[in-house]
C-alpha positions as protocol buffer text, in pm:
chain_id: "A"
residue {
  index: 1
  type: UNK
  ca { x: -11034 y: 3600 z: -4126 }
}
residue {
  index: 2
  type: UNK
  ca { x: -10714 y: 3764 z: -3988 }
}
residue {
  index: 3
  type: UNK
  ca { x: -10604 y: 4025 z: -3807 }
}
residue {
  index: 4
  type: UNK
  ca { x: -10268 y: 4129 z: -3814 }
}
residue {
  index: 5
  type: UNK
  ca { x: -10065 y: 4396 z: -3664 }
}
residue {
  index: 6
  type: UNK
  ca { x: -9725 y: 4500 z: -3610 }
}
residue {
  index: 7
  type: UNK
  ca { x: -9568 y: 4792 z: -3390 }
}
residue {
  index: 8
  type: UNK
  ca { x: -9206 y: 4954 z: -3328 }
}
residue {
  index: 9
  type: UNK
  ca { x: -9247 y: 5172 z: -3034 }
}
residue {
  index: 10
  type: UNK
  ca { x: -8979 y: 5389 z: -2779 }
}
residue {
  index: 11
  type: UNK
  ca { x: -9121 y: 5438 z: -2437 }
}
residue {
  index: 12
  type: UNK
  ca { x: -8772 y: 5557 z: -2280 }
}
residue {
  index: 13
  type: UNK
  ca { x: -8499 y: 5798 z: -2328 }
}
residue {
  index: 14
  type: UNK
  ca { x: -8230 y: 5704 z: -2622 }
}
residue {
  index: 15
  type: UNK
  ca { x: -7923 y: 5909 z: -2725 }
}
residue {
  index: 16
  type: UNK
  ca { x: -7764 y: 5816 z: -3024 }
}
residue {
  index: 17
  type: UNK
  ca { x: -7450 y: 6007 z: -3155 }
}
residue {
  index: 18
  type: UNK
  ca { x: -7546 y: 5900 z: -3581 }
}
residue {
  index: 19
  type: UNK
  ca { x: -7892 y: 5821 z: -3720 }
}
residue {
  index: 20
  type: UNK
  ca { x: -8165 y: 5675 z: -3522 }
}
residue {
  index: 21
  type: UNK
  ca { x: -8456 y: 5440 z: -3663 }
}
residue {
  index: 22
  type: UNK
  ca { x: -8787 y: 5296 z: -3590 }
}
residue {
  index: 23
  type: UNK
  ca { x: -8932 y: 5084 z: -3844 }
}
residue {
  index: 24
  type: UNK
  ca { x: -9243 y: 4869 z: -3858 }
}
residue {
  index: 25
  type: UNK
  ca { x: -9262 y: 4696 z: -4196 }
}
residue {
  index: 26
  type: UNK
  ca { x: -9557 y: 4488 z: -4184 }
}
residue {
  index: 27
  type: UNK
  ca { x: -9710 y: 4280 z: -4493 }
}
residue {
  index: 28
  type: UNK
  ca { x: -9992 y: 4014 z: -4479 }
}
residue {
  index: 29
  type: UNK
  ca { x: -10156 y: 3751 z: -4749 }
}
residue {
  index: 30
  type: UNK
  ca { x: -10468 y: 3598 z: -4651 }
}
residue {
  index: 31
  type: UNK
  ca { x: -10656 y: 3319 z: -4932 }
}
residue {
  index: 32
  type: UNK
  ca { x: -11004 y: 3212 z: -4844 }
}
residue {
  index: 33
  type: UNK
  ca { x: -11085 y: 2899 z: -5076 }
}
residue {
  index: 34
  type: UNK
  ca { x: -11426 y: 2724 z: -5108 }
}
residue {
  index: 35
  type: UNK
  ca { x: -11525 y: 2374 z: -5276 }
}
residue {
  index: 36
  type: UNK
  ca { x: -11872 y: 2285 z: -5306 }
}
residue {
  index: 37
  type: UNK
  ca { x: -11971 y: 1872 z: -5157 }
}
residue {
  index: 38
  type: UNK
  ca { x: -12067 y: 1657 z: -5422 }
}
residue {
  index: 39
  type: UNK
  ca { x: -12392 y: 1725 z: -5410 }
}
residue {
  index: 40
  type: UNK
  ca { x: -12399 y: 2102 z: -5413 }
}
residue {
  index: 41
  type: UNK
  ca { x: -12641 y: 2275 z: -5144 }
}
residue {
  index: 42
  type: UNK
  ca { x: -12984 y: 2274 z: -5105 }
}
residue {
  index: 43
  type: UNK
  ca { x: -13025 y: 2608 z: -5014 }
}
residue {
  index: 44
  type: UNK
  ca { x: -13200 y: 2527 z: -4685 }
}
residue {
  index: 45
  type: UNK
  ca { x: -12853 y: 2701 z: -4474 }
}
residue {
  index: 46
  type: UNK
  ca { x: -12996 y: 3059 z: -4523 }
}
residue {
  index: 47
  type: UNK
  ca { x: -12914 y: 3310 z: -4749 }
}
residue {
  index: 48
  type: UNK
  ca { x: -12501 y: 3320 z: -4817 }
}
residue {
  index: 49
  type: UNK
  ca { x: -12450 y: 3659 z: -4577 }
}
residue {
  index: 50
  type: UNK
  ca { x: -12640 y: 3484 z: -4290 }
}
residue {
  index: 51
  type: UNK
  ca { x: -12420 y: 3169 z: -4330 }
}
residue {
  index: 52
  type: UNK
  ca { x: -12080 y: 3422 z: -4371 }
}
residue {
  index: 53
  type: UNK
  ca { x: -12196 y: 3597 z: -4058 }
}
residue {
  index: 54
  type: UNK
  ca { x: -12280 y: 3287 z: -3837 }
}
residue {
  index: 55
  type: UNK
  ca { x: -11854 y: 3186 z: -3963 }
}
residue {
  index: 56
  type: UNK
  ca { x: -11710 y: 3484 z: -3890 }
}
residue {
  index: 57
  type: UNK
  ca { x: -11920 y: 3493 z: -3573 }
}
residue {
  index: 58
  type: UNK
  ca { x: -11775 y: 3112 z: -3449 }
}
residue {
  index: 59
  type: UNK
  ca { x: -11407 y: 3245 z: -3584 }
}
residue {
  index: 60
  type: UNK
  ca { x: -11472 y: 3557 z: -3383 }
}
residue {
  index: 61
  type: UNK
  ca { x: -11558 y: 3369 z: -3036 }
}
residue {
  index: 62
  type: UNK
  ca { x: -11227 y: 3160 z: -3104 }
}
residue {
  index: 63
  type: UNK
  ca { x: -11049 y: 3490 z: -3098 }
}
residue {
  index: 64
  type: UNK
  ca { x: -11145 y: 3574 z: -2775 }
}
residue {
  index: 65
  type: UNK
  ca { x: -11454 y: 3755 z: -2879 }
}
residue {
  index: 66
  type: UNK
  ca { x: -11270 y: 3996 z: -3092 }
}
residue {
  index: 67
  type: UNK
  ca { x: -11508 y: 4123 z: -3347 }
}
residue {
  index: 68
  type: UNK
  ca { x: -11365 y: 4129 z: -3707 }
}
residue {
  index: 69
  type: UNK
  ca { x: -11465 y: 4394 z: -3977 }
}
residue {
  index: 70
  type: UNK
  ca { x: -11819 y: 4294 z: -4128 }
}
residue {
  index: 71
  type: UNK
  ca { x: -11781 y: 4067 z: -4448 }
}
residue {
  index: 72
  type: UNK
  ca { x: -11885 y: 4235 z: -4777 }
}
residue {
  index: 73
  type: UNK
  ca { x: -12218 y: 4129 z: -4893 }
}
residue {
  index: 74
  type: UNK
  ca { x: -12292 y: 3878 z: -5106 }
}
residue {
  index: 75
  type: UNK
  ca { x: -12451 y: 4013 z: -5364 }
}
residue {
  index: 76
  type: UNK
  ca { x: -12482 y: 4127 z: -5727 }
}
residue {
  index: 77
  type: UNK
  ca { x: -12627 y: 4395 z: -5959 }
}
residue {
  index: 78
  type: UNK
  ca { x: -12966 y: 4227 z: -5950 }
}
residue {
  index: 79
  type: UNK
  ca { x: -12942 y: 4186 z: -5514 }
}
residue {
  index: 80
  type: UNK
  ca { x: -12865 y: 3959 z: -5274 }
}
residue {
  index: 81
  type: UNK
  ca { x: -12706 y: 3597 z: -5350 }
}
residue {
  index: 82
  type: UNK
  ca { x: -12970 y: 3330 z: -5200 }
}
residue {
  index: 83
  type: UNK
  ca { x: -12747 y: 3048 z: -5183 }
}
residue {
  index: 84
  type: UNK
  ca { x: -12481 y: 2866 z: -5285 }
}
residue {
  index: 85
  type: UNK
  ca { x: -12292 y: 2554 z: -5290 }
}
residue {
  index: 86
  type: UNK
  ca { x: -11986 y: 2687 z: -5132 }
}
residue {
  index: 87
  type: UNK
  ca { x: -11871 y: 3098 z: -5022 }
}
residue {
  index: 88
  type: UNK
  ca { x: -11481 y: 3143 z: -5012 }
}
residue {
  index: 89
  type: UNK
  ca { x: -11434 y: 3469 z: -4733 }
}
residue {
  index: 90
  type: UNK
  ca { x: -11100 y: 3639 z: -4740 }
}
residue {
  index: 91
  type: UNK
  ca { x: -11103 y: 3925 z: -4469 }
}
residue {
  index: 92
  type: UNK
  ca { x: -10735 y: 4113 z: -4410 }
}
residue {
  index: 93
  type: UNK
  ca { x: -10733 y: 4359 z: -4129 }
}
residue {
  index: 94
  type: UNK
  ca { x: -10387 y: 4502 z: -4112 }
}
residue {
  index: 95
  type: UNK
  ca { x: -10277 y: 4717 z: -3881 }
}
residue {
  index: 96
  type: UNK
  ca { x: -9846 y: 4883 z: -3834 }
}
residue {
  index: 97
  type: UNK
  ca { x: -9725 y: 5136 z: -3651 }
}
residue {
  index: 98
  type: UNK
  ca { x: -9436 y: 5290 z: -3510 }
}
residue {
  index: 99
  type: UNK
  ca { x: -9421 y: 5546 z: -3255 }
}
residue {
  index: 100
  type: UNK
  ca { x: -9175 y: 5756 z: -2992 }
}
residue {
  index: 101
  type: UNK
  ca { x: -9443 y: 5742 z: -2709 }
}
residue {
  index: 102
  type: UNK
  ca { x: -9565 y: 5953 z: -2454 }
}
residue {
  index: 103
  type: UNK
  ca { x: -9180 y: 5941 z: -2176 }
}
residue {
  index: 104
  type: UNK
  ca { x: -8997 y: 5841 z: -2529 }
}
residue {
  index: 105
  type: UNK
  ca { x: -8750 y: 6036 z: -2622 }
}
residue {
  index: 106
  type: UNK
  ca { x: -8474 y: 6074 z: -2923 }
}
residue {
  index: 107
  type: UNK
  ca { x: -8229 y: 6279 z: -2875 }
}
residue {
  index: 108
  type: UNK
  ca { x: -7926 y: 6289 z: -3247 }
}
residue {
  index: 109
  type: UNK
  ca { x: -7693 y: 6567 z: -3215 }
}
residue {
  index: 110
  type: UNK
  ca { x: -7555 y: 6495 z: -3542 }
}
residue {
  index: 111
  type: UNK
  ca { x: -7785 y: 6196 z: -3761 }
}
residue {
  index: 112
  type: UNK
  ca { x: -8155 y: 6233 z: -3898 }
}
residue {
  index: 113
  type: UNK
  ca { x: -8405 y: 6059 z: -3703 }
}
residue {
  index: 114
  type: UNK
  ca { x: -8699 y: 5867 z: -3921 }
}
residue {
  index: 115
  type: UNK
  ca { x: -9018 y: 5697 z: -3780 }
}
residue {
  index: 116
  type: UNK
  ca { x: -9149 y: 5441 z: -4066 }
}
residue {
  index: 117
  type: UNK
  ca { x: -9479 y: 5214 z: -4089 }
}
residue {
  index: 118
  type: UNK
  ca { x: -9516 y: 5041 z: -4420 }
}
residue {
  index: 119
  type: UNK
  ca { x: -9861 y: 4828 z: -4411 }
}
residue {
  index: 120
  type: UNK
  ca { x: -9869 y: 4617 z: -4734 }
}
residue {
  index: 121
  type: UNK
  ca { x: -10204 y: 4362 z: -4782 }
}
residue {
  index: 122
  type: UNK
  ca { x: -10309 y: 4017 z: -5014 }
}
residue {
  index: 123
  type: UNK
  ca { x: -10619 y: 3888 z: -5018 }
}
residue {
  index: 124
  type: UNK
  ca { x: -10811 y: 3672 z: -5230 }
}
residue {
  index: 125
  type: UNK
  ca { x: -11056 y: 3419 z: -5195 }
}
residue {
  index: 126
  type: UNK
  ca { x: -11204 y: 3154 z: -5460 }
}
residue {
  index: 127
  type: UNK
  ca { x: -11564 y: 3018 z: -5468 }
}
residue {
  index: 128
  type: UNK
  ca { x: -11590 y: 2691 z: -5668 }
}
residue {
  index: 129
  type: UNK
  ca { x: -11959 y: 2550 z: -5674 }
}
residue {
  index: 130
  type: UNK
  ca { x: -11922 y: 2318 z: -5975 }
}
residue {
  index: 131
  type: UNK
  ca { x: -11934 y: 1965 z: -5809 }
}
residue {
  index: 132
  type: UNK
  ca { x: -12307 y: 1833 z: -5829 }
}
residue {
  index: 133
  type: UNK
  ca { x: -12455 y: 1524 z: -5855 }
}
residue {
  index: 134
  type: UNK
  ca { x: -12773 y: 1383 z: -6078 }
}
residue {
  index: 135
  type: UNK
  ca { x: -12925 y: 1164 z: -5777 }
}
residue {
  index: 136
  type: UNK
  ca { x: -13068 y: 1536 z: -5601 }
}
residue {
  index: 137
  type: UNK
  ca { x: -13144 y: 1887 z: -5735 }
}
residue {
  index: 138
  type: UNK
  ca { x: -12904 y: 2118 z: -5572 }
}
residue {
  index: 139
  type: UNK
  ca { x: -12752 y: 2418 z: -5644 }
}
residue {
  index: 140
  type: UNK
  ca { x: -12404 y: 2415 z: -5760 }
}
residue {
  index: 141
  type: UNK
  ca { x: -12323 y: 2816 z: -5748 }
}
residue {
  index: 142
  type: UNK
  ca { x: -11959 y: 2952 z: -5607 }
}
residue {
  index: 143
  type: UNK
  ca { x: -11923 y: 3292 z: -5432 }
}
residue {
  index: 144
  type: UNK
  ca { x: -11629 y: 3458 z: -5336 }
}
residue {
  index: 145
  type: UNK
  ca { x: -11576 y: 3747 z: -5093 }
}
residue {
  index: 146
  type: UNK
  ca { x: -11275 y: 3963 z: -5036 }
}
residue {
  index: 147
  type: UNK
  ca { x: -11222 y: 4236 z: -4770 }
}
residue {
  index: 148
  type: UNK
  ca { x: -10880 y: 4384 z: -4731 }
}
residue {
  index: 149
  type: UNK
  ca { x: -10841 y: 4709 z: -4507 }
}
residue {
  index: 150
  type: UNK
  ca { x: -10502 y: 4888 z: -4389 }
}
residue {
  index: 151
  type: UNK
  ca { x: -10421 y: 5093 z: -4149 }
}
residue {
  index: 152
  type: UNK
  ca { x: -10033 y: 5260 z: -4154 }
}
residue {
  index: 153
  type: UNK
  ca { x: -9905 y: 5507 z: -3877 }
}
residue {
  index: 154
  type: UNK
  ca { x: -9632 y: 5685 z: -3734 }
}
residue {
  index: 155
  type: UNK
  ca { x: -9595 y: 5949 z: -3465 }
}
residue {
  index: 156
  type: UNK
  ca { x: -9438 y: 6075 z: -3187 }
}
residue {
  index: 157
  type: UNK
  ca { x: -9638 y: 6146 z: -2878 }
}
residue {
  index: 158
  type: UNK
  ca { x: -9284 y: 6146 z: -2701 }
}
residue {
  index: 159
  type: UNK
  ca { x: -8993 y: 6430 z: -2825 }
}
residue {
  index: 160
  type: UNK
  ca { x: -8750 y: 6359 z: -3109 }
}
residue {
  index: 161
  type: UNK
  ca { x: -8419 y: 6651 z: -3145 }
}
residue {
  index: 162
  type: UNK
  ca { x: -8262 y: 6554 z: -3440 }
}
residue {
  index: 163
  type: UNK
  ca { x: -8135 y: 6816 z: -3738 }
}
residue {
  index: 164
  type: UNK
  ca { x: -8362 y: 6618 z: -3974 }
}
residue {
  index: 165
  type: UNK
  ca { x: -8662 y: 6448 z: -3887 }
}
residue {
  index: 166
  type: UNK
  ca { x: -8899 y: 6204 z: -4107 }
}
residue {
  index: 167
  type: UNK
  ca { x: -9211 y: 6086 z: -3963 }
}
residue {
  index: 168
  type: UNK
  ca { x: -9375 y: 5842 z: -4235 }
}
residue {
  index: 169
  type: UNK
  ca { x: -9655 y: 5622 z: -4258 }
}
residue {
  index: 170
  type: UNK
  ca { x: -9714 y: 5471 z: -4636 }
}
residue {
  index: 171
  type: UNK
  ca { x: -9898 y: 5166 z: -4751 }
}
residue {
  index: 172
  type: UNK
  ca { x: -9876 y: 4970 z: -5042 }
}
residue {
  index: 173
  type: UNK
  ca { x: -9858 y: 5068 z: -5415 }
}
residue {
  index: 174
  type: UNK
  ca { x: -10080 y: 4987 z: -5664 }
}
residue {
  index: 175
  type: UNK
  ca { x: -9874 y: 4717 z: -5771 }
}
residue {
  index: 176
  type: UNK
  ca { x: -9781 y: 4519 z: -5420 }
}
residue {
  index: 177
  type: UNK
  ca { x: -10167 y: 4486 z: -5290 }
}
residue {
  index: 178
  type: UNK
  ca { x: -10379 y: 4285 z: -5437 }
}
residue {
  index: 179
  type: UNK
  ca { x: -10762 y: 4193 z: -5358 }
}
residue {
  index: 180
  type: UNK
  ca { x: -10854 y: 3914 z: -5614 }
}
residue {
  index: 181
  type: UNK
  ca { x: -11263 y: 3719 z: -5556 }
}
residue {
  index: 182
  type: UNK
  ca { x: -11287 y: 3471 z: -5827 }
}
């Protein structure tokens, strides 16, 4: 489980005689990987979301009591996954910005000014149940869970005079995130 964030900000007065810039580029990869014990699990633990939520629960009190984005459900087609052996939990929370804020000010008598935030996410997480032994029934079953959520912005709560202005805020193509449960 992580939360990440990164921020480009102006809170005072800046005069710049070419182009001014205020870019928060921020990219995170997060892997969750589970191995079931030798002998598999019982299934006495609860179901799998009871056993994800009391984890993210303990991970959220070592945060300082930050609560993190529920995880997804585990659970297929046919409903909710009783149990198993060993649940790999990937959860990305990503947060950029860049801002001119409130007192901030820009002031380009001859450049362009840009505010950029460029978020960019990876997460994946791997659930590998197939360790079991003959000396007690258990159940040998692997579960992965991914949760990746962005959050890009730029603005200007301060004043910007510039001839050309570009206020952005863009995440990642189709190509550079990637959510991958296996």
């Amino acid at each position: 489980i992580a939360k990440h964030t990164t921020t480009a900000s102006l809170a005072r007065a800046a005069t710049v005689t070419g182009d001014a810039r205020i870019t928060a580029d921020g990219t995170s990869k997060v892997v969750g990987v589970a191995t079931a014990s030798a002998k598999g699990s019982d299934g006495s633990g609860g179901s799998v979301d009871q056993q994800v939520g009391a984890e993210q629960a303990h991970a959220d009190s070592l945060a300082g009591g930050t609560a993190s984005p529920a995880a997804p459900s585990a659970a297929t087609s046919e409903g909710a996954i009783g149990a198993a052996a060993a649940a790999g939990v990937a959860i990305a929370t990503v947060t950029v910005s860049s801002a001119v804020l409130p007192g901030g000010s820009i002031v380009s008598a001859a450049g362009e000014t840009h505010i950029d935030a460029k978020a960019a996410s990876d997460a994946s997480s791997s659930g590998s149940g197939s360790a079991a032994t003959s000396a007690a029934v258990g159940i040998g079953a692997g579960v992965a869970l991914t949760l990746a959520t962005f959050r890009s912005t730029a603005s200007v709560d301060g004043s910007v005079t510039a001839p050309r202005v570009f206020i952005t805020a863009s995440g990642p193509a189709p190509h550079v995130s990637a959510l991958a449960p296996s």
